[in-house]
C-alpha positions as CSV (number, residue, x, y, z in Angstrom):
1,X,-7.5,86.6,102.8
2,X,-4.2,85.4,101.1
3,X,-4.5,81.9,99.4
4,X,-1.3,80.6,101.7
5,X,-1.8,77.0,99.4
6,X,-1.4,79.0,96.3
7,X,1.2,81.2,97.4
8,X,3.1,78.9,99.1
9,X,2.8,76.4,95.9
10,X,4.2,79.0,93.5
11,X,7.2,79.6,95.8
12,X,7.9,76.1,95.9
13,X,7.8,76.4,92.0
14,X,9.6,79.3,91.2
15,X,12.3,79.2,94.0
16,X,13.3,75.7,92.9
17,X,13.5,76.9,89.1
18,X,15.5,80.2,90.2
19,X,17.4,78.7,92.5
20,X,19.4,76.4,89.6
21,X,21.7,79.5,89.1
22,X,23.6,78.9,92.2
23,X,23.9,75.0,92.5
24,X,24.6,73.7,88.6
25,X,27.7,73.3,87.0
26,X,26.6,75.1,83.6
27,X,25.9,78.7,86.0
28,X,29.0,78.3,87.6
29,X,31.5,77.7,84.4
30,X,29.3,80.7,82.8
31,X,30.9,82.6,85.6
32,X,34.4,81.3,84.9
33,X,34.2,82.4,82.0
34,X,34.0,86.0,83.4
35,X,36.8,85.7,85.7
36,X,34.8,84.3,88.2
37,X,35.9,82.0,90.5
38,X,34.3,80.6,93.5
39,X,31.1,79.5,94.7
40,X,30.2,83.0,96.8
41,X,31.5,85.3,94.3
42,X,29.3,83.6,91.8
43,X,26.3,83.8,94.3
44,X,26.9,87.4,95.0
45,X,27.6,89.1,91.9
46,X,24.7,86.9,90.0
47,X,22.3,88.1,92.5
48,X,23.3,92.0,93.0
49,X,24.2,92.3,89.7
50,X,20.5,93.8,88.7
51,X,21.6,96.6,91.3
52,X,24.0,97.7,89.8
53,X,28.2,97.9,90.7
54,X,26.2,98.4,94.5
55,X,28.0,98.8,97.9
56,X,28.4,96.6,100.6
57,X,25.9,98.0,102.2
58,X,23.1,98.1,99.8
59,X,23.4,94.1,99.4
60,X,23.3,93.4,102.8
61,X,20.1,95.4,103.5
62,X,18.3,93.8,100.4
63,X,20.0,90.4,100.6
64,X,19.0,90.8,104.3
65,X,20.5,87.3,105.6
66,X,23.6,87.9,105.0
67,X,26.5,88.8,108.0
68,X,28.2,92.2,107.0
69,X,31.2,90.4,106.7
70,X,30.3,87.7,104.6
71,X,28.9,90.2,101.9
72,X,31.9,92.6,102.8
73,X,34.5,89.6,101.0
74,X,32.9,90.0,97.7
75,X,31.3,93.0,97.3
76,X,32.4,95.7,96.1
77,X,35.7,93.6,94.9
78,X,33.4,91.4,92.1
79,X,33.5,94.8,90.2
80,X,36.4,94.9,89.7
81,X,36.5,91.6,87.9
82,X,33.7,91.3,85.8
83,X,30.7,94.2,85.5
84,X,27.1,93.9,86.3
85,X,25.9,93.9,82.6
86,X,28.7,91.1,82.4
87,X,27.3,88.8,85.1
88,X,23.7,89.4,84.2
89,X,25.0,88.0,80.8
90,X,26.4,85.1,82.5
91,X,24.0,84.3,84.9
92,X,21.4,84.3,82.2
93,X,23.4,82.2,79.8
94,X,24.2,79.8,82.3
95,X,20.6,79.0,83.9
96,X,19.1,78.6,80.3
97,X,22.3,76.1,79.4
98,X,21.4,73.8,83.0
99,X,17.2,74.2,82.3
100,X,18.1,73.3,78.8
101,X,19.8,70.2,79.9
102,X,17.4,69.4,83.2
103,X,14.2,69.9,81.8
104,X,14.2,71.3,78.0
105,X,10.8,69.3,77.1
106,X,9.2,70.3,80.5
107,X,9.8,73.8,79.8
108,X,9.0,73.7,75.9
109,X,4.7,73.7,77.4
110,X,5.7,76.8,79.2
111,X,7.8,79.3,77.1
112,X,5.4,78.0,74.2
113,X,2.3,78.7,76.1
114,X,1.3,82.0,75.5
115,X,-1.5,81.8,78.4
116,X,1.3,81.0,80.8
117,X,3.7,83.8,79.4
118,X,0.8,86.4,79.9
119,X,0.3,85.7,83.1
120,X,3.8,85.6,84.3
121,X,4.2,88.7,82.7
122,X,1.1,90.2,83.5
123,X,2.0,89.5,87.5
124,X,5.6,90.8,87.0
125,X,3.5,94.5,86.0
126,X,1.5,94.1,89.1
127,X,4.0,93.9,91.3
128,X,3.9,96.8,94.0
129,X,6.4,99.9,93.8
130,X,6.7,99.8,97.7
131,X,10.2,98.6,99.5
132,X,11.0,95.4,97.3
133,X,14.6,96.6,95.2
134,X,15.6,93.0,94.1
135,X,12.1,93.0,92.7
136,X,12.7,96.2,90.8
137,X,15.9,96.0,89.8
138,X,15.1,92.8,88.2
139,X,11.7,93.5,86.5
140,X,13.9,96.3,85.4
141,X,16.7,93.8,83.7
142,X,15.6,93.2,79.6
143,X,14.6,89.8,79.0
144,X,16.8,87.4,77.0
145,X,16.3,86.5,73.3
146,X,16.3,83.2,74.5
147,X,12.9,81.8,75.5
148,X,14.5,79.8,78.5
149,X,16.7,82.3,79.7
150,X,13.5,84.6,79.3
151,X,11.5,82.1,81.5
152,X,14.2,81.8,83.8
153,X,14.5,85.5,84.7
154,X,10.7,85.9,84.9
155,X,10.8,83.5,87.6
156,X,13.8,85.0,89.2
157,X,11.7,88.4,89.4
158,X,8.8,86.8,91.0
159,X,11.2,84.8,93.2
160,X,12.4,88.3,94.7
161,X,9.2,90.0,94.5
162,X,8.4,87.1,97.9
163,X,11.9,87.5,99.2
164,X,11.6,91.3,99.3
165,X,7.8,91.2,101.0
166,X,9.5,88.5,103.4
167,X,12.0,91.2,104.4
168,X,9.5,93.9,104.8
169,X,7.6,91.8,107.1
170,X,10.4,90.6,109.4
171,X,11.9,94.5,109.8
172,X,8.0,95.7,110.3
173,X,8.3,94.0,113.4
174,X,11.9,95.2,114.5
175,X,13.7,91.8,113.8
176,X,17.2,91.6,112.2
177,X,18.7,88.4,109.9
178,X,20.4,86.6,112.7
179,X,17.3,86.9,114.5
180,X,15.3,85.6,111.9
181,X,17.8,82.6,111.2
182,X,17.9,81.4,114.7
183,X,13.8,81.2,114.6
184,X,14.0,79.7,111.3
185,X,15.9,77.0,112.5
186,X,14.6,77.0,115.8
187,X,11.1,76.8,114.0
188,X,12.2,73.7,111.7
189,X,12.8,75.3,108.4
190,X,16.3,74.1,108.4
191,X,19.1,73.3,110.5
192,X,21.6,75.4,111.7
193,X,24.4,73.6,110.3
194,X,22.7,74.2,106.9
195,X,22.2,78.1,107.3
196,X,24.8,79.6,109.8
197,X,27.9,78.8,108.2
198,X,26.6,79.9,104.9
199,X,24.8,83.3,106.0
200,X,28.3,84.1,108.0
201,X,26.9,84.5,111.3
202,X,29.8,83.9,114.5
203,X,29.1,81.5,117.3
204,X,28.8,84.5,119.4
205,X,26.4,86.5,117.0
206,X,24.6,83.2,116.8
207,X,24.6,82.7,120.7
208,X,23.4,86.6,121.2
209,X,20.6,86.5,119.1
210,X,19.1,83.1,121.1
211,X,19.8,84.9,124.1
212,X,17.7,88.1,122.8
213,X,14.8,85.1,121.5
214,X,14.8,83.8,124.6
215,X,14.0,86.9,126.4
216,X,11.8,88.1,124.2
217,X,9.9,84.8,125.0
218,X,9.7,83.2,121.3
219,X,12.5,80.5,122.5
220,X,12.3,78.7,125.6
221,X,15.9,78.4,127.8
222,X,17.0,75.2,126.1
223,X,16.6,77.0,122.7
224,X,13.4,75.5,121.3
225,X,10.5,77.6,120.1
226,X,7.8,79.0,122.0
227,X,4.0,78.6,121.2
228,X,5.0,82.7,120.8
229,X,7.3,81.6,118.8
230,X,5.4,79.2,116.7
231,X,2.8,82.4,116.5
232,X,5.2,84.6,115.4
233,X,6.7,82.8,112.3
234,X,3.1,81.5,111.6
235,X,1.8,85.4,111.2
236,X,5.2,86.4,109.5
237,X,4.5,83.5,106.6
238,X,0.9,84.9,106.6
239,X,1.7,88.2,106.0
240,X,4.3,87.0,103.3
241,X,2.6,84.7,101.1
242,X,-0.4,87.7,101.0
243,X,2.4,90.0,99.9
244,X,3.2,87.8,97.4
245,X,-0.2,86.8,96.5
246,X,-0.9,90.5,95.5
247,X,-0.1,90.5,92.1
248,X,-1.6,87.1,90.9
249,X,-4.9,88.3,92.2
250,X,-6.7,89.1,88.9
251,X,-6.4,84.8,88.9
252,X,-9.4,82.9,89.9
253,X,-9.2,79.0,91.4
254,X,-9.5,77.5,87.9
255,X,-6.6,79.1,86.6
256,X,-4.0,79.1,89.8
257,X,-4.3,75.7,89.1
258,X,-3.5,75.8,85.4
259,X,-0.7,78.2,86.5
260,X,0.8,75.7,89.3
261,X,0.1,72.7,86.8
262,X,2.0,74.5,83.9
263,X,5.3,75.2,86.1
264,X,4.8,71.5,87.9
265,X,7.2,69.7,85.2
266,X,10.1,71.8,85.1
267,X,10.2,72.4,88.5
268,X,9.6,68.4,89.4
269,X,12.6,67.5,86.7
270,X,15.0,70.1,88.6
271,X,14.0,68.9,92.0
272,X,14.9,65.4,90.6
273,X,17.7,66.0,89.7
274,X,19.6,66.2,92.6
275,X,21.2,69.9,91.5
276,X,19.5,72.1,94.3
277,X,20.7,70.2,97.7
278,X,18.4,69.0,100.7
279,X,18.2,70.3,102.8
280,X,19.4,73.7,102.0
281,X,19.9,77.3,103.6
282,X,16.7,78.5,101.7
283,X,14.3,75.9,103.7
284,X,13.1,75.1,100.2
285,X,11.1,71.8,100.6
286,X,11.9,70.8,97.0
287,X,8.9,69.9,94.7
288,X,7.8,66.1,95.0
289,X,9.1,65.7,98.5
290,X,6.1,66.6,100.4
């Protein structure tokens, strides 16, 4: 059986420590300085960059929550300004320069703890082969010279290896993105105001997808969640954090807690710092705000 406590733990971890790439100033000026302007071009191109100058199509299937349109106003045009090499340069330059600044003694223990570094590197090997390309493609990207930015992507590949399983078990069970945001938010992992405008779902793409929960008897007629419901995003989160579990299982209970305690710091002096908002469209509950 999956340790959901650990799983769930490390997420809270790594997502929070990933996640700095989209929300600090430092990540965004590194993409200015590419010829990138703009919050969601930034977002977009640092996140497919690992798949390469990829189509449309490819980054709404692996990004998964995303509206067609929405990923359809950035991609494939980013290309044209600035290559994937070129963002992955950026991206990596710029969430070293914001953990440098947030949380440079915090993150000295980790890069300098060879324990730590083999285990985070040991779990990026064991990650499965199955469906999981954001995974992939970014165990596939050459870690930076620089220790942080080395850290930093490490994180960022375990990050997606949990995304990616997350995906795999939503579609196992026939559900698209807008489905899946209108039980998330239905469910209490964060408001719609938070999620629909940035995922670039319409009212009436919105609306259809209740309508389709509501038959399907996961939300009742006034829009709230069903004890089916409830069951359903329960299982889903199961099935995810044992996914993401998988390759960490050579750990025993001594040393997931030496792992969760190692990353604790860093992740405590980024949620502290105000840089990743709350509540936010990942329905990250930040570190410290339990």
């Amino acid at each position: 059986m999956a340790d959901s406590h650990f799983a769930r733990e490390l997420w809270r971890r790594l997502e929070t420590l990933h996640a700095v790439t989209y929300f600090a100033p430092e990540s965004l000026e590194a993409a200015q300085r590419i010829g990138i302007n703009g919050f969601w071009r930034t977002y977009f191109g640092y996140r497919a960059a690992p798949l390469g100058a990829c189509s449309p199509g490819v980054v709404t299937a692996a990004f998964f929550g995303f509206a067609p349109a929405m990923v359809a106003r950035a991609i494939p045009s980013i290309w044209q300004l600035a290559t994937p090499e070129e963002f992955l340069q950026a991206r990596a330059a710029g969430a070293a320069a914001v953990l440098d600044r947030l949380a440079l003694e915090e993150l000295r223990t980790v890069v300098e703890d060879s324990w730590t570094q083999g285990v985070l590197t040991k779990a990026i090997g064991n990650g499965t082969s199955g469906n999981l390309p954001l995974f992939l493609a970014n165990r596939d990207v050459p870690l930076p010279d620089d220790p942080v930015a080395a850290f930093w992507q490490q994180t960022s590949t375990l990050r997606e290896h949990r995304g990616d399983g997350h995906v795999v078990t939503w579609t196992a069970r026939g559900f698209g993105p807008v489905e899946v945001a209108v039980l998330f938010v239905a469910g209490g992992g964060t408001s719609r105001e938070a999620l629909q405008p940035n995922r670039g779902w319409t009212d009436d793409e919105w609306q259809g997808a209740v309508d389709g929960s509501v038959a399907r008897g996961l939300l009742d007629t006034d829009g709230r969640i069903t004890a089916a419901g409830r069951q359903l995003l329960d299982a889903v989160e199961r099935d995810t954090d044992r996914l993401a579990e998988a390759p960490f299982l050579f750990l025993d209970d001594r040393e997931r807690k030496r792992l969760l305690d190692a990353l604790t710091p860093a992740a405590l002096a980024v949620a502290g710092s105000g840089t990743i908002p709350a509540p936010n469209p990942m329905g990250l509950p930040l570190p410290g705000n339990d």
